[in-house]
Structures are given as structure tokens and as C-alpha cells.
N, C-alpha and C positions, 0 to 999 in steps of 0.2 A: 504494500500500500504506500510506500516511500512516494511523494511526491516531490518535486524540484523546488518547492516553496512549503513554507509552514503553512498548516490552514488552520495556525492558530496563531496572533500575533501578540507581542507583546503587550502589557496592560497602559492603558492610558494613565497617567500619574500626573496629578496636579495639585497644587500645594493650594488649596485657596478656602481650607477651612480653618478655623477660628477657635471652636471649641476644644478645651484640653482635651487628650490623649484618656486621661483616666475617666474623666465624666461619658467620654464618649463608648468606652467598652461598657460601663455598665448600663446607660441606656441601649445599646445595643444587645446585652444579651438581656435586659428587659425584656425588647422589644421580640428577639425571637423567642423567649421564654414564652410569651405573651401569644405566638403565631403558635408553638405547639402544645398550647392548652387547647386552642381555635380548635387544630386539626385533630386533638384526641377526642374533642366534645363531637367533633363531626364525624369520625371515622366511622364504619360500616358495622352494625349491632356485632358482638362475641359471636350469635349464631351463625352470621354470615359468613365472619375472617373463618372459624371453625370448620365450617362448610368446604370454602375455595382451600383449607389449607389441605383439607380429605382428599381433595380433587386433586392434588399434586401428587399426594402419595398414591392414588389409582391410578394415573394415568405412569409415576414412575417405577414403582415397583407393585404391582397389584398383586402380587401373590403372598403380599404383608400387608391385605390391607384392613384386619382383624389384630394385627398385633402393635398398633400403636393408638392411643386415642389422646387428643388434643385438646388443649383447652386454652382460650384468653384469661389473661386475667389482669386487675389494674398495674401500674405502675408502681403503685403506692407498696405489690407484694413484692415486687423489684428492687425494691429500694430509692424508688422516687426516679430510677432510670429504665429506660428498655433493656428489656432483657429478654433470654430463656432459662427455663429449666429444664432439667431431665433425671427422670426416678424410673425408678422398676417400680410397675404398675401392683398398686396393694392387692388388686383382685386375681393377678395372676395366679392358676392354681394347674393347669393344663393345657394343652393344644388346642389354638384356638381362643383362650381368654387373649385380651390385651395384655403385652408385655413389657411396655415402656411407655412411660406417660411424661409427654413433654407440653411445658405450658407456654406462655409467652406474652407479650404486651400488645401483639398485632400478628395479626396471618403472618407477614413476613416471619416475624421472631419465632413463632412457632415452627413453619418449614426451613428456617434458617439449622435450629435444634436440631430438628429430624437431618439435614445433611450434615452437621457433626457429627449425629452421634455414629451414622454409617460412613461417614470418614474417620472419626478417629475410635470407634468400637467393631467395627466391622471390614477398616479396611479399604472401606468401596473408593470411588473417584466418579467424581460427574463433570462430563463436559460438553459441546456441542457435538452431534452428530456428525459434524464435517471433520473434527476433529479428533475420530475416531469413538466419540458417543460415549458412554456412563461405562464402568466396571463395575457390577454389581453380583459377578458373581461368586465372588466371596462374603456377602452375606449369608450368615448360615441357616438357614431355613426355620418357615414359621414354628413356633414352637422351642426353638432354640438361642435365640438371641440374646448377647453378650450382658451379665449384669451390671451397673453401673453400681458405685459407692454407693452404702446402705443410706447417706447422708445428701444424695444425690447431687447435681448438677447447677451450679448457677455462672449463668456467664451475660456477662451485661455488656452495650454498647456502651462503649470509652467517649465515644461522639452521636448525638441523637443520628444521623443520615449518614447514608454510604449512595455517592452519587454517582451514575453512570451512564454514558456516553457523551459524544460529540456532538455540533449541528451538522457535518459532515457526515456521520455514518448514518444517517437517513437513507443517504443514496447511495453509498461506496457498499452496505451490505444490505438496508432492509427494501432498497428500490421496488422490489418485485414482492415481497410476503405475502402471500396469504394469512387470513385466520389459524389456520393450521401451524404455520411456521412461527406465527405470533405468540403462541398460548404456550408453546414449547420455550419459545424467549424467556417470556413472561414466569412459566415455570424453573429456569435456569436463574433469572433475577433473584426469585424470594428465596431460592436455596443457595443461591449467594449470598442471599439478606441484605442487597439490593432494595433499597426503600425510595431511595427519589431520584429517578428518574426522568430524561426526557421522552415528552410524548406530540411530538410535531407532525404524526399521519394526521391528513386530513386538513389541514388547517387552510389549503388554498379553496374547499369547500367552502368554508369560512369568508373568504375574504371575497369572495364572489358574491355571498349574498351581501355582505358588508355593502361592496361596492357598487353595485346591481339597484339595491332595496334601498338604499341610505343615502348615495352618490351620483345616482341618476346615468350608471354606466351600463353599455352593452354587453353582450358575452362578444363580440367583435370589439371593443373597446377593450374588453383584458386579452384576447387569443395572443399578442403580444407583449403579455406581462411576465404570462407563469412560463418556467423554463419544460422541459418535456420530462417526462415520469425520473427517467435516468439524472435530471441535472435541477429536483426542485431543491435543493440542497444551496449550491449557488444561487439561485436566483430568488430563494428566500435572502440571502446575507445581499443581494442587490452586486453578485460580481457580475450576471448577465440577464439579460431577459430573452424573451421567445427564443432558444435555442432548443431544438427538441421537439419542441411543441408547432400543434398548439393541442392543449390538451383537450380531447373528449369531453364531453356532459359526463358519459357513464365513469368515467375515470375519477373526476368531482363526486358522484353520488358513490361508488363504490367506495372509495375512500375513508369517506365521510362514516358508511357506516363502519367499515374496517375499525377507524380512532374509538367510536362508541362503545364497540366490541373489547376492545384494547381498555380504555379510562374503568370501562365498567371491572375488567376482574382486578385492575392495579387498585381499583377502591376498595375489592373484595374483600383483597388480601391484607388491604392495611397503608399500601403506600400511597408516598404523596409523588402523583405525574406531575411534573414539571409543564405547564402548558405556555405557548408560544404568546409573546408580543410586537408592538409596531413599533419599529426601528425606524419610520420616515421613509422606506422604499415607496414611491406608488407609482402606479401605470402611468404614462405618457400621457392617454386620454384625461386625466386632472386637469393640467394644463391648460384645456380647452373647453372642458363644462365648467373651473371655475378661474376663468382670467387672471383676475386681480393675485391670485393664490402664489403666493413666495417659491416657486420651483427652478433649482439648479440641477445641472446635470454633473451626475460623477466621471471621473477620470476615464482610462480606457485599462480596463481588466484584460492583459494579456491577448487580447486580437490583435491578427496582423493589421489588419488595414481601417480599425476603429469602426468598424461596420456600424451606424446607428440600426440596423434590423436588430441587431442583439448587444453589441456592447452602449456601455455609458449609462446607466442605468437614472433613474428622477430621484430625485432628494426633497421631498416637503421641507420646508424651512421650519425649524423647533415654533421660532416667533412666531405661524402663523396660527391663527384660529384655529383652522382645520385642523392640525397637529394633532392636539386633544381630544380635537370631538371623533376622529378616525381613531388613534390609540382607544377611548372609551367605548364605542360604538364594536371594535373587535372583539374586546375583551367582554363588554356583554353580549354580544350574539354566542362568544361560545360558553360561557353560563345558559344561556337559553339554549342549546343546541344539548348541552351534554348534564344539563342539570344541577350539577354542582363544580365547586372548585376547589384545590390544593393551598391555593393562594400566592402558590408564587409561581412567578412569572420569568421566563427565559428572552430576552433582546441581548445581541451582542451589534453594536455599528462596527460598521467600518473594516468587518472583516476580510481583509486582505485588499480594502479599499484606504485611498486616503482622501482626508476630508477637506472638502471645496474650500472652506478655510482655515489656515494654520493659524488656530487663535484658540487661545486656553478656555475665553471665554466664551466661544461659538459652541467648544465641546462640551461644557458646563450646564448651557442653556438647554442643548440636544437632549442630556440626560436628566433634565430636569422636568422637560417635556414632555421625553418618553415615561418615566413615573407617573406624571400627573395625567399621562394618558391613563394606566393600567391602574390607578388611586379611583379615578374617575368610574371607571368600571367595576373594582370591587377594592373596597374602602380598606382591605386588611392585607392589599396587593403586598408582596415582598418580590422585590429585583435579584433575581439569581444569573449572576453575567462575570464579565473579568475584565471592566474597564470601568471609564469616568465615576470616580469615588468620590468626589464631593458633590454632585448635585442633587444627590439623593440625602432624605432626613436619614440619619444616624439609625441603625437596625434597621432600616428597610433595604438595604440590599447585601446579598449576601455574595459574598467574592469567592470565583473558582481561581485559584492559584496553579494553573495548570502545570511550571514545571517546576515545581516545587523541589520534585528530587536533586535537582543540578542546579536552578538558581531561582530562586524562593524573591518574588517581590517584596515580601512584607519588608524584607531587611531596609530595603529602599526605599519605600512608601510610610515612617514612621505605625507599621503593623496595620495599613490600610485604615489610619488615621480612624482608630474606633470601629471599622465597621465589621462585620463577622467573616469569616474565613472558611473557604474550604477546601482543605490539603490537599496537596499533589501525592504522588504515587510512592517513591522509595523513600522519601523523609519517614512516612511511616511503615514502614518495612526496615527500616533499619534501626528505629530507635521506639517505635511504638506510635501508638497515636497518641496515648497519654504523655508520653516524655517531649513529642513535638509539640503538644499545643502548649508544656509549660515553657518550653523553648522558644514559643511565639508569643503568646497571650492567651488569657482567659476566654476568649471567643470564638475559638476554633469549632465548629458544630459538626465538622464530615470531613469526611477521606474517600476518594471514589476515582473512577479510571474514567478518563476520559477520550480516548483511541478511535483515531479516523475510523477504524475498520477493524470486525472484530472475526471469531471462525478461526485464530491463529493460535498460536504461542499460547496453548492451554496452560502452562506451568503459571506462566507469567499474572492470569486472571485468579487460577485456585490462590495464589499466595496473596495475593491485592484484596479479594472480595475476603478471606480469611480474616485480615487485617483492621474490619471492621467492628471486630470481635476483640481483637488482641490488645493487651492494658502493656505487656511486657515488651524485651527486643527481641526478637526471634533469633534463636541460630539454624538461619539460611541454611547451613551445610548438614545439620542434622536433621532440616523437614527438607529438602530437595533426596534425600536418603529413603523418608518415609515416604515422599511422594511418587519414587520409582514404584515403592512395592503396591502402595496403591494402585498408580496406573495402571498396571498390568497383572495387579493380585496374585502378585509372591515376588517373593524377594530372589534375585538374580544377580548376584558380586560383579558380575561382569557389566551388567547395565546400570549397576550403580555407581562404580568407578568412572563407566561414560559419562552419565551425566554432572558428574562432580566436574570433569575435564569443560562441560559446555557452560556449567556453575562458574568457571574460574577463566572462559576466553566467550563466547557469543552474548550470552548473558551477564557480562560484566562491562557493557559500557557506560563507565560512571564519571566519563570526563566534561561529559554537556553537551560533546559532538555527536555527529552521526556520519556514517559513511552514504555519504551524496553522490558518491561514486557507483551507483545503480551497476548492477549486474549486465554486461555487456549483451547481453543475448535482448536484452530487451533496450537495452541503453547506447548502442554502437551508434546506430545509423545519423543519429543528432550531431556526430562529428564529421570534420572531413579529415583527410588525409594529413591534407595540408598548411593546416592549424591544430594537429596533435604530435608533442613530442612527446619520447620516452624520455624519461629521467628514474635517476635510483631514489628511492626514500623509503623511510619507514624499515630502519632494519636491514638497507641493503634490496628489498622487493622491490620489486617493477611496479610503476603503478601508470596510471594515465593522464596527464593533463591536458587540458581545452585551455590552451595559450590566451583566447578571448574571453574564458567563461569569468563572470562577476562572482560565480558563487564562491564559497570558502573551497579552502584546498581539502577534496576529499582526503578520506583514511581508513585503512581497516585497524581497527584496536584488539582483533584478535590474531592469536600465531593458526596458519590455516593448515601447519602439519597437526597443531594438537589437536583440531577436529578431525581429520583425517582419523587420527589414532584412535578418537572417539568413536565415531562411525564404525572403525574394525570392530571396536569392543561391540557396538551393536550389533554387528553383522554375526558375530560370535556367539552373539545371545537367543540369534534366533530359533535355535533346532527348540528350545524352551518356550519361545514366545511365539510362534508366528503364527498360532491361530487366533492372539490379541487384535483387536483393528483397533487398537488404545498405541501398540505397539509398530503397529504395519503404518500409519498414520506419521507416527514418530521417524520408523528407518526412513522413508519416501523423502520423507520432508529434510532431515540429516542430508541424507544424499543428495537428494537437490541442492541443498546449501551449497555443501563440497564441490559438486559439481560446475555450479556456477562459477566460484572465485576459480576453477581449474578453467572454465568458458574465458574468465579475464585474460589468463597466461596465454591463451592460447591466440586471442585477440592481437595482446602483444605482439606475438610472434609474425604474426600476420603485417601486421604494420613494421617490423622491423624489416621483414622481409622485402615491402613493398620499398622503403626510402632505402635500403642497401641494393635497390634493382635485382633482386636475387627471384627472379621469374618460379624458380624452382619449388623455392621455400613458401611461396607466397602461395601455387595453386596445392601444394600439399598442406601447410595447415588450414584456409579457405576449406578444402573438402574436410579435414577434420573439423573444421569448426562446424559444417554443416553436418556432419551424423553427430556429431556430440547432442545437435539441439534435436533431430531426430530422436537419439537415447533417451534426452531425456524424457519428451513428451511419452515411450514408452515409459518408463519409470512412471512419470506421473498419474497414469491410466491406470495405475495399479491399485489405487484407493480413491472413494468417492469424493473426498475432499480435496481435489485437485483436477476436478474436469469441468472444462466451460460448459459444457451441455447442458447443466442443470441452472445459468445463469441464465442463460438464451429461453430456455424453454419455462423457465418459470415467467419472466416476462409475457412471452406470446401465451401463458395460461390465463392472464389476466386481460386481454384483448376481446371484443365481445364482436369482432368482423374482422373480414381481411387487412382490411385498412389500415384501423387498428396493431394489427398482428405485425404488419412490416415497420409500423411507424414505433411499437416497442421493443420489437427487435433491431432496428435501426439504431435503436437508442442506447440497449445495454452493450451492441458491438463497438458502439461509437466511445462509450465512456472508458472502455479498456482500451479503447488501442490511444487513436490520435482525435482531440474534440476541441470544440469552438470553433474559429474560423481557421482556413487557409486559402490558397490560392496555386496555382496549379507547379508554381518554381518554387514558393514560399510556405513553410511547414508551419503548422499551428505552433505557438507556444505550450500548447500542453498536452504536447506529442508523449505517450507513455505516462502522462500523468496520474492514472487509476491502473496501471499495469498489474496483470497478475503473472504467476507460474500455474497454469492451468493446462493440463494437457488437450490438447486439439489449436489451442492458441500458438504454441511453441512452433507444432507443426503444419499450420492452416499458413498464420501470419506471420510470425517473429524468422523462421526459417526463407521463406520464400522471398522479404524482406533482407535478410541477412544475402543471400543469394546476389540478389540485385548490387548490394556493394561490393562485393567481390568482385563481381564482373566487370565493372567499372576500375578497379585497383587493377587489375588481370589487362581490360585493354590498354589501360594507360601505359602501361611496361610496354604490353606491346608494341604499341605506335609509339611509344617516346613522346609521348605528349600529355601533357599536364590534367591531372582528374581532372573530369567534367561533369564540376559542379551543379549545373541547373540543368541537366541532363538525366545524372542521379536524381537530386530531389523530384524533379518531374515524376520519374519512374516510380520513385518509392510513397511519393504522394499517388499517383494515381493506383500503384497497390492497394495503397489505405482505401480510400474512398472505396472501389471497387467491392473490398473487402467487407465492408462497412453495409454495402447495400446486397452483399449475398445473401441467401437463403439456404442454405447448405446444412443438413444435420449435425450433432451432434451427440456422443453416448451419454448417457444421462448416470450410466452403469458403471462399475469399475469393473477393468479386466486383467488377469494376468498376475502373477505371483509375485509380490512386494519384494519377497525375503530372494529370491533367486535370480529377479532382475537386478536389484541394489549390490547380490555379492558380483553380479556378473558386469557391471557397471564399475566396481569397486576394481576389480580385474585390470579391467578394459583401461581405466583411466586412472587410476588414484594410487597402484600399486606400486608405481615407480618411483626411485628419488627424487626425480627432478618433481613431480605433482607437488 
């Protein structure tokens, strides 16, 4: 999911409040003391959460679903905090009675319970499907289940919320969801213990009758507002309009009931959805039903040629009228639409936008606006965003400190001058949530992951959503131990020595950087020949640089022979593991890794070959580099979480005509490869921008692509004449497009043996000194 830019920008910082520092934390944790008395008075009856929390256990393990029974109960039995408990059940007497009885303060805390107590008494491991799905079967059968302390179980949240996602993964993963894929989310959430949430399906539903019913606009007046199902994501944060689109009625109503669906079990369960606010984006059409009305246009988002069809998006002015009465008029239509609310509210401006004017005061006013839009609509609104901190009153907004782990604003922002916090990701994993927030201030309320794109890096979520729970510092090296044997339920010396190796080089980038330097297979063709030199760094390794690129100088922070080493240990482990798809999930994914940074070397070579005129060397790795990427899309194919087919086709599931069917397959082709504008010599800027490793992509597009620059390096030697730059790009843009508007199937299925292609992969390429 690496993208060439952050789609999260730094926090707006401005010095222009007045009130001490100490007055201001206490009225601030007043004030959200004050918000979660609001939302326990309103949460959903004990019989309810009790209900939806039954529904998790049936639908995840049903053949226990007699041996556990739930109960809500106050906060006040918590100790004035959320919590859970867990007891062996007083009635248990036989097969069949209930045998652990876990309580809690909300659905969430109760199903939270139930996946401790089958992670840390049982063993099990729960994760996404795509990521090889739940281990549960080391639970030991009904009737049998592990006793807990005669004194049993209390474990209470360190911070009231554990927040999760981005405004970006809208559309990098839940684009296409159905109901079905939602409830399974949603069930993965509360056994995270997962409480707040964003919840932004639907909300251009919303804004349609807003501006329709309120604003005296046509549905030809928004067709180019909303961006197309794949890219509402952007064009909710105002970086484009009509790309994609224009979107369907039935895409609107389907939607719409989709979120209802969605709000209603997240209230079930206990949590509080995060719902969407007006940030000052609106349709072009304003402009011209209300004249007088204060509207500038934003900058140009990454198009080549500033296309007004899609780029430069409208800005309402904070100062105007309208401002408000659109922010309020939002924010009650969806109270009227969905019946009730959480109270707070998600607006982030300006992302990855910069603002028409550089003025502390312009930003002051914006977010003073946008409050008193969302105040305006429901009187107990709370701002949950990661910018302008002083225009809002004192506890009404709560701040995501998204990179907490590597550089924590508070330090900078006098601790966000009073207002509430909500921590980033390894600050707490490395010292607790309790020892961070005394290391920040008394107002820290949550810790929560907030990732473009999720389906990935299982280790990385069990530990984070874990972490919601935990008062203490974890030792990393002693639960990444426990977490093998879970995975794959038994313990294996050899896979746990690997992952200790991927503990101490992949997952240990703790410098702030990242490696920008994208994996060549999907990353090459943005270069040319003749603006990339080799040079040595890092160690002595070869790496790439783009002589003109602005970005930071790429790096890998891991050594790539200790994964190597790793992967063998994997590959070692398999005669034991390889009917796990906890474990097949894992080698696939290793190996692809390894793979790739061996795709880099080989890249090199190719290019050295080409500037030493060595014709020889050039059409020999050229053909390896092309079965390499062949291999791997085999490799990939081997487990379901690595095939495009199921991204294309869940798309066209949701299509209700042909029309339809191409224009959202258009869309989810388009956001993986190359998207926004281009022209037919000139490549989009956000060429690779949603890239995946997905088998059929490797070998559909990234290969045949790959092909094209060779050929080109290959004539050049030839004829002795200098690459031909707008010749390539011609080609390989008119691949994309092409590519873009095929209709070509996809397997939906995984095929072929994980464990036997990876050692045969391992062989093939990785065996050698020089890999």
C-alpha cells in the first residue's frame, strides 16, 4: 500500500490560545468525561450489546456456542473504568452447561474477553481471512475448556477508546464490501475491542439529499462532484472531483443502506462510529445557485495538465453564511437518516491539499466554522481530526497523533495546548498506554491504528489492538514467541527462531523512515535510463537513485540475507505446518518479500549492463527479470490473499447493469495500477500509487509492462542511439489504459502448493551467495 506521498500530513500547529496549559487539560477531560457519561446513558439496552455479542460467538466459533454466557454490566463493577471479566461459570456441572462466564461494560468488552480468553487460555489466533483466517483449532472442545483463576479475570481499558482506521482505507480496502464482508469486519473490530471507529459508507447519500433538498441542486449538478466508487476516498478530502464517476442512483441508495446496516450493529455492540463532517468541499454548481457565496478554488492535486473536469476542487469560505448552515444541515440529515449519534465527528482539511491562504488566521477561522457547523447540528458534537487546535473550545476536539511512534507532536504543540489526545501506535507498545499518557499528560483517552490499508501484516494488528488492554510494557520478544505458537497452534523452534530474525530486521523500522524505494517490479518503469545512476550505500549494497526525484533518499533498514535465513527457517518448518493457511499465508508473503528486494538486484544489473553497453548482460538478466515476475505471480496464486480476482469481481458484484459492471471495474483496475489524469507521452503522477502484489496483476500488467522497457534498453544498444523516451512512455501508457478498460477474468480461487513452490522459488533464486 506504500504510496509516493503520505496520505497523512502533518498536524497544523498554531500558537494562538491564551488559556493556561493546566486549566485547559482539566476542562478538557471534563468535557470528555462529560461526552462519555452522554454515550453510556445512550448506549444500546445490556439485552441488546448481550444479544450482538452471542452473534459473534455463532457466527465465530459455533460449536461453543452453549459454553460461554455473557453478561453487561455497569462500570461502577469495573471500577469506575471499562473493563472485562472472566470466571468459570458457577453452574458449570457437565457437557453442555456454560463454562466461562465473561462480563463487560459494552458488547465490545465483552467479545473483546471472549478473544483473550481463547488467545491467551486456548491458544487460538484471529485474523482476516485474507490473511490466512482464525486458528481455532486448538481450542479444546465443548465440555473441556481451560479453567481460569478461582479469583477470576479483570482487565480494564488503560484509555476509555481504541481507534481504528484511516479516511483513506474506505477505498484502498473496503471500496467494494458487501454486508457480508462488513459484519465479519465488524466482528474482527469488537474482538479487537475496537470501540471507535470510523464509519464514512454512505455518507455521499447524504450529501445528495443535503444538497438536492436544502441547496436547490440537481443530480447533474453533483455527477461532477463525487469521485467514482474506487476514489470517494479523495474526493471526500477535496484532492479531486468527478474522476471515476459519475456515480449511479443505485450506488447512492445501496450505500446508504449498507452504513444503516453497519451504524446499527456498531451501536449493538457498544461502540461509538465515528461519523463524517463538512470540511468546506462543495460542488462547483454552488457557485452559480448562490453568486454572492465566498468560493475559491484549491491548488492542482497531482494532475498532469490541471484538468478543471477533475482536478482543483471548490472551497466554501469559513466567513460565509453558508458554511454553517451546510456543516448543520449535514450533520442533521444524518441524525434523521440513521436515528441516533456517537457525537463525534471526523473533518480533517486540507489533506494533502494546501490552503488558498497561508494565514494562521484563515486556518483558525476554517476550524472554527467547521465546529460550529457540527455544534449547530448536534449540541454535544466532539471534533475527532489531527489539525487546527485552537479554534475549537477546549475538550471538544479530540486529536489523532498519528505518528506518535517516531515523532509525537505533543512535544511540539505545548501537549496540544489542553486539548485530548489520541496515541499513535509503538509509543504504546513499547512502554504501555498507561506509562505514555503519564509521559504526555493526563488527557490521553485512546490508542488505535490508523493504516491506509489493512488485510496485511497480521502480527502487527494482534499486538496494537492487544495494546488497548495492556497497563504494563510488553516484552515484544517473549509475545512475538507466543504469537508463532498461536498462529499456527503448536509450537515449532524453527518458526520461532524465524520470526524472532523478522522481530529484529522487517519489523524493526524504528528510525521514522521508510523505504520509498518501492519494489522494482512494480516501481521501475517511472524511471528512465538516463536519469538513474548506480551508486554504493547502505553497507556497501547497491541501491537506486532518480538523480531528479525530490523525495528523500530511499533505504532499506533491514540486512536482506537475515530474511533470507528466515524464510529457510520457514521453509524448514513446513513438513509440520503446511496444512496451516495461518502459515501458507505467512511463507507466500516471506517469499514474496525476499523475492522482491532479489527483483531490485536484478534490476541493477540490468541497468548496469545497459550504461557498460554490455548487449549481452542486458538481454540475459531483462529475460530473468521477466520469469522472476512470472514466478512470482505463481507463488502468489498459491493462497487466496494474494489474487486480484477477488478485487475485480467483488466490484462488478455490486453493479446492478452492464454499464455499471464496466464503469466499476474500470475503477478498481484503474486505482491499482496508474489513476487521475495522463496524456498519451505524459504518465499520471500517481502511476503505482495503490499498487499491490497480487497474483494475475504481476502477470497480466506489471510483467508485460516490464517487457516494454527492456525493449527499448535492448534497441537502444542496438542502434546506438539514445533511449527513446516519449516512445516508451507512449507504449507503456497506452498499456495502462488499455489494461484499465479490459474485461479479462480473473481466479477468485487459490491454486497450487504454497510450501513447494516457495522451497522451489527458494532454489531457483535465493540459494546463492550473491542473492
Amino acid at each position: 500500500m506504500d504510496a509516493p506521498f503520505p496520505a497523512i500530513l502533518p498536524l497544523f500547529v498554531f500558537a494562538l490560545c491564551s488559556t493556561s496549559l493546566a486549566l485547559s487539560s482539566t476542562i478538557g477531560v471534563d468535557s470528555i468525561s462529560r461526552l462519555l457519561q452522554i454515550q453510556d446513558r445512550e448506549r444500546a439496552p445490556p439485552s441488546v450489546q448481550e444479544a450482538a455479542a452471542r452473534a459473534v460467538l455463532l457466527r465465530l466459533l459455533p460449536s461453543h456456542s452453549s459454553s460461554f454466557e455473557f453478561r453487561i454490566v455497569s462500570k461502577e463493577q469495573c471500577g469506575g473504568e471499562y473493563c472485562f471479566m472472566i470466571r468459570n461459570h458457577p453452574s458449570f456441572r457437565r457437557r453442555g452447561d456454560p463454562e466461562i462466564l465473561i462480563a463487560g461494560a459494552t458488547g465490545v468488552e465483552v467479545v473483546a474477553g471472549l478473544h483473550w480468553y481463547l488467545k491467551h487460555w486456548c491458544g487460538s489466533h484471529i485474523s482476516w481471512d485474507k490473511t490466512g483466517g482464525s486458528q481455532l483449532f486448538s481450542v479444546p472442545k465443548a465440555g473441556l475448556l481451560p479453567r481460569v483463576h478461582d479469583t477470576g479475570i479483570l482487565v480494564k481499558r488503560p484509555v476509555p477508546w481504541s481507534y481504528y482506521q484511516n479516511a483513506v482505507t474506505s477505498s484502498y480496502s473496503f471500496a467494494w464490501w458487501d454486508w457480508k464482508r462488513w459484519e465479519k469486519e465488524i466482528d474482527w473490530m469488537a474482538l479487537q475491542g475496537i470501540n471507535l471507529p470510523l464509519a464514512f459508507t454512505g455518507q455521499e447519500a447524504i450529501w445528495q439529499k443535503v444538497f438536492q433538498e436544502k441547496f436547490n441542486m440537481s443530480k447533474s449538478d453533483l455527477d461532477n462532484f463525487f469521485g467514482g466508487p474506487a476514489f470517494l476516498a479523495w474526493s471526500r478530502m477535496a484532492n479531486l472531483h468527478g474522476w471515476g464517476g459519475p456515480l449511479p442512483q443505485s450506488w447512492f441508495d445501496q450505500q446508504l443502506i449498507l452504513q444503516k446496516k453497519i451504524l446499527a450493529r456498531m451501536y449493538e455492540l457498544g461502540m461509538t462510529p465515528v461519523l463524517p463532517a463538512f470540511s468546506g468541499n462543495v460542488p462547483a454548481a454552488l457557485k452559480y445557485i448562490f453568486p454572492s457565496a465566498k468560493i475559491t478554488r484549491l491548488g492542482n492535486w497531482f494532475s498532469v495538465k490541471s484538468d478543471p473536469r477533475w482536478c482543483c476542487t471548490y472551497l466554501l469560505d469559513a466567513t460565509d453564511p453558508l458554511f454553517i448552515e451546510i456543516g448543520k444541515a449535514f450533520v442533521e440529515r444524518q441524525l434523521q437518516e440513521y436515528g441516533r449519534t456517537s457525537h463525534i465527528y471526523n473533518c480533517d482539511t486540507f489533506d494533502e491539499n494546501t490552503p488558498p491562504i497561508d494565514d494562521p488566521e484563515y486556518i483558525s477561522s476554517l476550524g472554527a466554522a467547521i465546529f460550529k457547523g457540527m455544534e449547530s447540528g448536534d449540541g454535544d458534537a466532539v471534533w475527532l481530526m489531527q489539525a487546527l487546535l485552537h479554534s475549537v473550545p477546549v475538550g471538544k476536539l479530540v486529536v489523532l497523533d498519528l505518528f506518535a511512534e517516531v515523532k509525537p507532536i505533543w512535544i511540539t504543540s505545548e501537549q496540544f495546548y489542553g486539548n485530548i489526545e489520541m496515541y499513535g501506535l509503538l509509543d504504546a507498545i513499547a512502554s504501555g498506554p498507561v506509562e505514555a499518557r503519564k509521559s504526555v499528560n493526563s488527557t490521553m483517552v485512546g490508542v488505535g491504528m490508523s493504516m491506509e490499508g489493512i488485510e496485511q501484516n497480521p502480527i502487527v494488528y494482534d499486538l496494537m489492538s492487544e495494546m488497548a488492554f495492556q497497563h504494563e510494557k510488553i516484552d515484544v520478544k517473549v509475545w512475538i514467541d507466543q504469537y508463532s505458537t498461536r498462529r499456527y497452534g503448536r509450537s515449532v523452534p524453527l518458526i520461532q527462531e524465524a520470526w524472532n530474525i523478522l522481530y529484529h530486521t522487517i519489523y524493526n523500522c524504528t528510525d521514522g523512515a521508510y523505504d520509498k524505494n518501492r519494489d522494482v517490479i512494480v516501481a521501475f518503469p517511472d524511471v528512465e535510463p538516463s536519469i538513474i545512476s548506480v551508486q554504493q550505500k547502505l553497507d556497501s549494497r547497491t541501491i537506486i537513485k532518480e538523480v531528479t526525484a525530490s523525495y528523500d533518499q530511499p533505504h532499506l533498514w533491514y540486512s536482506t540475507s537475515e530474511v533470507i535465513r528466515s524464510l529457510k527457517l520457514f521453509i524448514a518448518s513446513g513438513d509440520e505446518l503446511a496444512s496451516s493457511s495461518t502459515y501458507r499465508y505467512d511463507l507466500v508473503d516471506l517469499t514474496r518479500q525476499a523475492l522482491a528486494k532479489y527483483a531490485n538486484q536484478l534490476f541493477l544489473k540490468v541497468i548496469e549492463a545497459y550504461q557498460s553497453h554490455d548487449m549481452r548482460g542486458l538481454a540475459f538478466h531483462s529475460h530473468k527479470f521477466l520469469d522472476l515476475v512470472e514466478d512470482m505471480d505463481t507463488l502468489l496464486a498459491c493462497h487466496d490473499g494474494f489474487l486480484l480476482g477477488p478485487w475485480i469481481e467483488s466490484a462488478k458484484q455490486l453493479a446492478q447493469n452492464e454499464q455499471q459492471e464496466k464503469q466499476y471495474e474500470w475503477n478498481a483496475r484503474t486505482q491499482i495500477t496508474m489513476w487521475f489524469d495522463n496524456t498519451e507521452e505524459e504518465a499520471s503522477l500517481l502511476r503505482d500509487y495503490g499498487n499491490k502484489y497480487w497474483s494475475g496483476l504481476l502477470r497480466d500488467y506489471y510483467g508485460p509492462r516490464a517487457a516494454i522497457y527492456f525493449k527499448y534498453l535492448i534497441e537502444s544498444l542496438n542502434r546506438g542511439e539514445d533511449f527513446r523516451v516519449q516512445e516508451w512512455r507512449r507504449d507503456w501508457i497506452k498499456l495502462t489504459n488499455d489494461w484499465q478498460n479490459r474485461r479479462n477474468i480473473f481466479t477468485v480461487k487459490g491454486e497450487g502448493d504454497a510450501l513447494n513452490t516457495s522451497r522451489w522459488l527458494f532454489n531457483k533464486y535465493l540459494s546463492t551467495p550473491d542473492s
